[in-house]
KOLFIBA-871391 format. One record per residue: residue in three letters; y, x, z of N, C-alpha, C in turn; residue number from 1; chain. Coordinates in steps of 0.02 Angstrom, whole numbers, plus 32768, in hexadecimal, padded with zeros to 4 digits. Layout:
BEGIN
  resn   n.v   n.u   n.w  ca.v  ca.u  ca.w   c.v   c.u   c.w  resi  chain
   ala     Y     X     Z     Y     X     Z     Y     X     Z   NUM      A
...
//
This chain:
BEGIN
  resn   n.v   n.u   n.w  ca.v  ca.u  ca.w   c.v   c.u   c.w  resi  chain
   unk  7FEB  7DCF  7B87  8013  7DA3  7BB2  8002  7DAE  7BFC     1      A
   unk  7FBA  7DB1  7C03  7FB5  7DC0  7C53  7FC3  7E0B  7C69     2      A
   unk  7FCC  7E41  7C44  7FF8  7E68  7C4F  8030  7E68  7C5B     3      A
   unk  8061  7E40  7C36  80A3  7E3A  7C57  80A9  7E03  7C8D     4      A
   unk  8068  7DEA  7C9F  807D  7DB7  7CE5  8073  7DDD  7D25     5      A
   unk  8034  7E12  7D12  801C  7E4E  7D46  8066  7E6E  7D5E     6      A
   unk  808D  7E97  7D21  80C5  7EAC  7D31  80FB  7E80  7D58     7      A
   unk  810A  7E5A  7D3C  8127  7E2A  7D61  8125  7E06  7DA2     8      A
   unk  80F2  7E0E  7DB0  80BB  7DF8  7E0A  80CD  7E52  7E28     9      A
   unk  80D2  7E71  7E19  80DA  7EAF  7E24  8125  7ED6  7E3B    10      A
   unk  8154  7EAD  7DF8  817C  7EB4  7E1C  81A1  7EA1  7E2F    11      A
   unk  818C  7E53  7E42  81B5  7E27  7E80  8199  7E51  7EC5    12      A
   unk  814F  7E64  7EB7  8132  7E7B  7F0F  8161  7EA6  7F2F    13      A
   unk  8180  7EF7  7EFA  81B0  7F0F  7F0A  81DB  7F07  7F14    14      A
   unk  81F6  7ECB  7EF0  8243  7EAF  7F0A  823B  7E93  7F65    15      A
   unk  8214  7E64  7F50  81FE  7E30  7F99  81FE  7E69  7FB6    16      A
   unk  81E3  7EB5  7FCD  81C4  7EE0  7FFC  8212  7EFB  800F    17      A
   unk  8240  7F0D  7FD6  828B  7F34  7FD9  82A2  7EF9  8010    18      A
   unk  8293  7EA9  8001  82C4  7E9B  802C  8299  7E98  807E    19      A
   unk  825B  7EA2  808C  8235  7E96  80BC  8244  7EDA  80F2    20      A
   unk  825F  7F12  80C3  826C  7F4C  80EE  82A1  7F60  811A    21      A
   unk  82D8  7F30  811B  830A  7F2C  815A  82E9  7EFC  8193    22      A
   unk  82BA  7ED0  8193  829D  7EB9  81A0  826C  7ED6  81E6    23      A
   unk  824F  7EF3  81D3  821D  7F24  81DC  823A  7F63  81FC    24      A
   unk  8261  7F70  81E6  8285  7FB8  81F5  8293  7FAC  8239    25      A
   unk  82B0  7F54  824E  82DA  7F3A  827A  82C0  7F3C  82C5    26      A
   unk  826F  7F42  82B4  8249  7F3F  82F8  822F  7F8B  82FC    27      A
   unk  824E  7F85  835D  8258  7FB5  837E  821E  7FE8  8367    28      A
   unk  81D6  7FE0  8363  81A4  8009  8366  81AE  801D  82FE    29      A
   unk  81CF  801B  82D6  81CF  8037  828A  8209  804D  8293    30      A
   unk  8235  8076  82D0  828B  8079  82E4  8268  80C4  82B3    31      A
   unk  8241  80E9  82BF  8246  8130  82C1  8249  8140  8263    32      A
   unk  8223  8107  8250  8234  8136  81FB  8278  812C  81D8    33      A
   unk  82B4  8100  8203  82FB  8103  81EF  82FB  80DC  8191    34      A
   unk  82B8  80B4  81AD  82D5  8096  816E  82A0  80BD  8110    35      A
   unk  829B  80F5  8122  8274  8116  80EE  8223  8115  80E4    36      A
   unk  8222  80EE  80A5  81DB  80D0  80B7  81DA  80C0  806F    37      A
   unk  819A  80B3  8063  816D  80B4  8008  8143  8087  800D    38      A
   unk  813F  8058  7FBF  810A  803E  7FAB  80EF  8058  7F6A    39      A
   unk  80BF  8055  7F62  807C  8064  7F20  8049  803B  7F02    40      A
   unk  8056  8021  7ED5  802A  7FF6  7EC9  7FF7  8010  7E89    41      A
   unk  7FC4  7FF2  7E80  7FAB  7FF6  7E62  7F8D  7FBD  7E30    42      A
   unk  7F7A  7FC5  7DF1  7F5B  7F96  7DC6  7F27  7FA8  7DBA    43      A
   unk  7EF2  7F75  7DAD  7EC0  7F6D  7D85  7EA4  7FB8  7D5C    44      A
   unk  7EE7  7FB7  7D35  7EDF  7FEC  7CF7  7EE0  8032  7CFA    45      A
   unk  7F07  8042  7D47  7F1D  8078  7D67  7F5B  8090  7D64    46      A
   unk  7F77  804B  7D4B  7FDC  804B  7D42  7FEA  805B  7D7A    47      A
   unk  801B  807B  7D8B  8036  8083  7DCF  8076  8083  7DCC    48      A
   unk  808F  8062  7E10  80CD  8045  7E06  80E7  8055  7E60    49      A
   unk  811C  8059  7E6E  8136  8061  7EA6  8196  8055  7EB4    50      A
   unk  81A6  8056  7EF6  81E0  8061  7F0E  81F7  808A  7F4E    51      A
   unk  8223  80A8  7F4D  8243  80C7  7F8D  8274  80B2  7FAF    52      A
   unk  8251  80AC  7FE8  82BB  809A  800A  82C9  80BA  8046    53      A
   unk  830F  80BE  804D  8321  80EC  8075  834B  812A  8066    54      A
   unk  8376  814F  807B  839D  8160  8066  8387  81B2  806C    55      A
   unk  8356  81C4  808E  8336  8211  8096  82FA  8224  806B    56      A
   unk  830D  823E  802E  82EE  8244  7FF2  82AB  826D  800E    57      A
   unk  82BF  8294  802C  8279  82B2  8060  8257  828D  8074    58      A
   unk  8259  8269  80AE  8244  823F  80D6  8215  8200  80AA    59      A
   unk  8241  81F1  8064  821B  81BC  8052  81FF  81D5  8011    60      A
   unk  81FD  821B  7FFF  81CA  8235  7FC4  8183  823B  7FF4    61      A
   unk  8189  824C  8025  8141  8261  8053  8130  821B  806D    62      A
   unk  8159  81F0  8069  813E  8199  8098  811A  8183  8035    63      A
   unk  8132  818B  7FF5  8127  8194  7FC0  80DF  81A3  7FBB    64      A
   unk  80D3  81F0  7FCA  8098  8218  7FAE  8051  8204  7FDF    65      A
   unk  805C  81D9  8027  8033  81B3  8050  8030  8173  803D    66      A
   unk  8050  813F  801F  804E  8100  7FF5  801D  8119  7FB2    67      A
   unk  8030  8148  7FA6  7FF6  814F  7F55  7FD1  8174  7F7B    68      A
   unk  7FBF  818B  7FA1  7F7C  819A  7FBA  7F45  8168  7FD1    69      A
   unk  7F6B  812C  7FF8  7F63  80FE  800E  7F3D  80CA  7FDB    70      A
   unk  7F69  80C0  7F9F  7F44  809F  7F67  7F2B  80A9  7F40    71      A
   unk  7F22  80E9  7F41  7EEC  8104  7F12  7EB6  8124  7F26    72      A
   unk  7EA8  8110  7F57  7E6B  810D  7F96  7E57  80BC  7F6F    73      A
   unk  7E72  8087  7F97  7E6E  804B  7F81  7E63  8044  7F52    74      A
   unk  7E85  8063  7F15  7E54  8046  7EBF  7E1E  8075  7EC7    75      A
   unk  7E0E  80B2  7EFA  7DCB  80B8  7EE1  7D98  809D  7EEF    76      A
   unk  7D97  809C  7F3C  7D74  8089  7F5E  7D71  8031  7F67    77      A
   unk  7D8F  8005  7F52  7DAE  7FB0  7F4F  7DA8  7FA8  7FA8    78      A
   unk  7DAF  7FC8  7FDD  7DC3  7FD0  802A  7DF5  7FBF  803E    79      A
   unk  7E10  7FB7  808D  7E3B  7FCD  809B  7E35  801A  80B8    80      A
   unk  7E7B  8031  80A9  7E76  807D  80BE  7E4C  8090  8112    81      A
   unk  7E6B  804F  8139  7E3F  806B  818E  7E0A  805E  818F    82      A
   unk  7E07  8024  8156  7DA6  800F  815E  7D74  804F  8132    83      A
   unk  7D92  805E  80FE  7D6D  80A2  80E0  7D5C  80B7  8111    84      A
   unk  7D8E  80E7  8131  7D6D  811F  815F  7D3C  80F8  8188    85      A
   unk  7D5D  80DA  81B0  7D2C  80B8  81EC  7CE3  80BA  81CE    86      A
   unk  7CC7  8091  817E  7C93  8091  8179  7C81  80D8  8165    87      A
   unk  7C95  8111  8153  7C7B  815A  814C  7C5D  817B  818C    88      A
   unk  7C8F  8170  81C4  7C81  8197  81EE  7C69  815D  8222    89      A
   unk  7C34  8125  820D  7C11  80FA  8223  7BC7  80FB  8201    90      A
   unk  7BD0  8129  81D9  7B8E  8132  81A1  7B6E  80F1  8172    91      A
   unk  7BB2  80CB  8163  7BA2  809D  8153  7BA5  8098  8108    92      A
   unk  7BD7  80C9  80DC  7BD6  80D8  80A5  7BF2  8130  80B2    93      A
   unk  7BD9  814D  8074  7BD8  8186  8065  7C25  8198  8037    94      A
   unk  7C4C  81C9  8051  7C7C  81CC  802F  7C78  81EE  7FDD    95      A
   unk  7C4F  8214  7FEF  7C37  8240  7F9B  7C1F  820A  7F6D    96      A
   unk  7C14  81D4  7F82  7BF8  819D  7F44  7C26  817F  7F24    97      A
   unk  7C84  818D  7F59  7CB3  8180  7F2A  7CEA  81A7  7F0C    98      A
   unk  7CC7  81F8  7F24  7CEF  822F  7F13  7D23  8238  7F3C    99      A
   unk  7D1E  822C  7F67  7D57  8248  7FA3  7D3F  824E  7FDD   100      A
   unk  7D4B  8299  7FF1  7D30  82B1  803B  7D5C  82B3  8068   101      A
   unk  7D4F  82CB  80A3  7D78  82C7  80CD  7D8A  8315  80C8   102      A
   unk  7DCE  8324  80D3  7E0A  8301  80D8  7E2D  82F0  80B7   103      A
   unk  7E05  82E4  807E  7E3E  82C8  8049  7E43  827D  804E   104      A
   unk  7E20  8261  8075  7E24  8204  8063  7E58  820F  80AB   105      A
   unk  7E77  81D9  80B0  7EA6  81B9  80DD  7E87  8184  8113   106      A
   unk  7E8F  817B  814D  7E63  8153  8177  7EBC  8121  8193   107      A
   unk  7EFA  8132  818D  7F20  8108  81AD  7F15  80CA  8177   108      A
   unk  7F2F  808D  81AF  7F58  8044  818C  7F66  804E  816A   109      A
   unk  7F72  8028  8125  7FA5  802E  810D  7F9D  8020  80A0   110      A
   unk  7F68  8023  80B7  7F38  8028  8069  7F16  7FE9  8076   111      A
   unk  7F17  7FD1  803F  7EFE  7F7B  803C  7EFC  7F56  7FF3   112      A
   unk  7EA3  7F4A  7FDA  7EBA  7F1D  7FAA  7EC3  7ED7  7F9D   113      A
   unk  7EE3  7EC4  7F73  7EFE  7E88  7F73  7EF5  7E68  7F37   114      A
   unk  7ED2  7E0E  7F48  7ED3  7DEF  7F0D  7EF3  7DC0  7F17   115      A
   unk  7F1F  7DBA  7ED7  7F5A  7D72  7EBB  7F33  7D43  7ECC   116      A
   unk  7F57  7D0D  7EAC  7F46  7CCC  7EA7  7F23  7CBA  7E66   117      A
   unk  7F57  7CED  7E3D  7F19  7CF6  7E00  7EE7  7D0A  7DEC   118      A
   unk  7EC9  7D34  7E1A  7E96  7D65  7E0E  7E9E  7DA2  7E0A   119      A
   unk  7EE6  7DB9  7E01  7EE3  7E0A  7E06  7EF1  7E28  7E38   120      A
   unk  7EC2  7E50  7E23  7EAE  7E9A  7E58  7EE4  7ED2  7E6C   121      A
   unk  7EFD  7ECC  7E90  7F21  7F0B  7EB1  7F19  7F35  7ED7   122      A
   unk  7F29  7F7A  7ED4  7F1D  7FA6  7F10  7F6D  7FB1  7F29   123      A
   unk  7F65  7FA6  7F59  7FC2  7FBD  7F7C  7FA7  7FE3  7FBD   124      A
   unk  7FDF  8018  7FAA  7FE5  804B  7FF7  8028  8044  7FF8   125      A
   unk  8057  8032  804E  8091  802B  8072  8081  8063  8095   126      A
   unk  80CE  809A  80A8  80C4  80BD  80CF  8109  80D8  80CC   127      A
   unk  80FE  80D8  812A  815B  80F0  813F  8162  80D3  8195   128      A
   unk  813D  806D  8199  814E  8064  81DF  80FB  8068  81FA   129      A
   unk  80F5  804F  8237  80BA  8058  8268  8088  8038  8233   130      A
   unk  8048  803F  8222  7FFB  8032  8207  800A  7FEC  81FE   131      A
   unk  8018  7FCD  8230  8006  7F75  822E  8044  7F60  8215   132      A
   unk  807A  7F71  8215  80A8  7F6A  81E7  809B  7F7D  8198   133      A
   unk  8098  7FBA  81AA  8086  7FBD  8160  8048  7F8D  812E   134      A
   unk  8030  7F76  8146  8005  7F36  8146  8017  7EFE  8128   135      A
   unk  803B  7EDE  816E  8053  7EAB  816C  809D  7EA0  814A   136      A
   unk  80C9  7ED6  8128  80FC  7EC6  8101  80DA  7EB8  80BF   137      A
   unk  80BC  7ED5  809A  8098  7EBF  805E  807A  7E89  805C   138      A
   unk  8052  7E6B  8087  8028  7E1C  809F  806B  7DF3  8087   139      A
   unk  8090  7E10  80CF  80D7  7DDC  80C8  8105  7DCB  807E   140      A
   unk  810F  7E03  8065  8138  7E05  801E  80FD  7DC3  7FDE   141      A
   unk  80AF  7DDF  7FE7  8095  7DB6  7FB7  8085  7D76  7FDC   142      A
   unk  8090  7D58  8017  808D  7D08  8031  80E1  7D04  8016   143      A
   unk  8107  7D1E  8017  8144  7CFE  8008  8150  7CE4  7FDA   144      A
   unk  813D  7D14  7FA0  8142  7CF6  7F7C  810E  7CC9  7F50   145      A
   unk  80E5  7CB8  7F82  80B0  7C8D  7F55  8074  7C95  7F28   146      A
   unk  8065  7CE3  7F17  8048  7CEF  7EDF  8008  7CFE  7EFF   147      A
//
């Protein structure tokens, strides 16, 4: 049963995020990705789940392949993606202790995990508008709807 509530919290976030992206798109400084932009989420289990929008299948397979980079940084590491780096190249944790070196880990915004109201654990990577957007549309989608 809490499997299908996980799914379900999952994919209202994508819905809530589809409608948060005209939104977002709307302010002047996210003008440049025209709209093409990805979410990735992640579960617990290592389900992975996502959406694209935008109408440049290019544009939003590569805003795509930086969202799952993004969160699957996050389920490894339980970080955010800018705080990882920051603490690597602060000598504050060692990246080899979670199997990812540089340049393979990601240092932009945009990777963030997230806990419900219920207790579950998410990793989500957004990627397409500016870092702090990409941020703050996912925050925004799960205060909306409550969970």
């Amino acid at each position: 049963m809490k499997t299908q509530s996980v799914r379900e919290n999952i994919d209202a976030i994508l819905s809530a995020t589809k409608n948060l992206v005209p939104v977002y798109y709307a302010m002047p400084k996210n003008a440049f990705s025209e709209g093409n932009v990805a979410i990735c989420i992640i579960d617990d289990e290592g389900n992975v789940f996502g959406s694209l929008f935008g109408t440049n299948k290019i544009k939003t397979r590569r805003a795509y392949q930086v969202a799952w980079i993004k969160a699957s940084q996050v389920w490894i590491t339980g970080m955010k993606t800018f705080d990882f780096e920051r603490k690597v190249f602060n000598g504050e944790v060692n990246a080899k202790d979670f199997g990812i070196e540089p340049p393979d880990f990601i240092g932009w915004y945009g990777g963030q995990p997230v806990e419900l109201k219920d207790g579950t654990h998410l990793s989500i990577g957004f990627s397409g508008f500016k870092g702090e957007s990409d941020v703050e549309i996912v925050k925004k989608a799960i205060e909306d709807l409550g969970i």
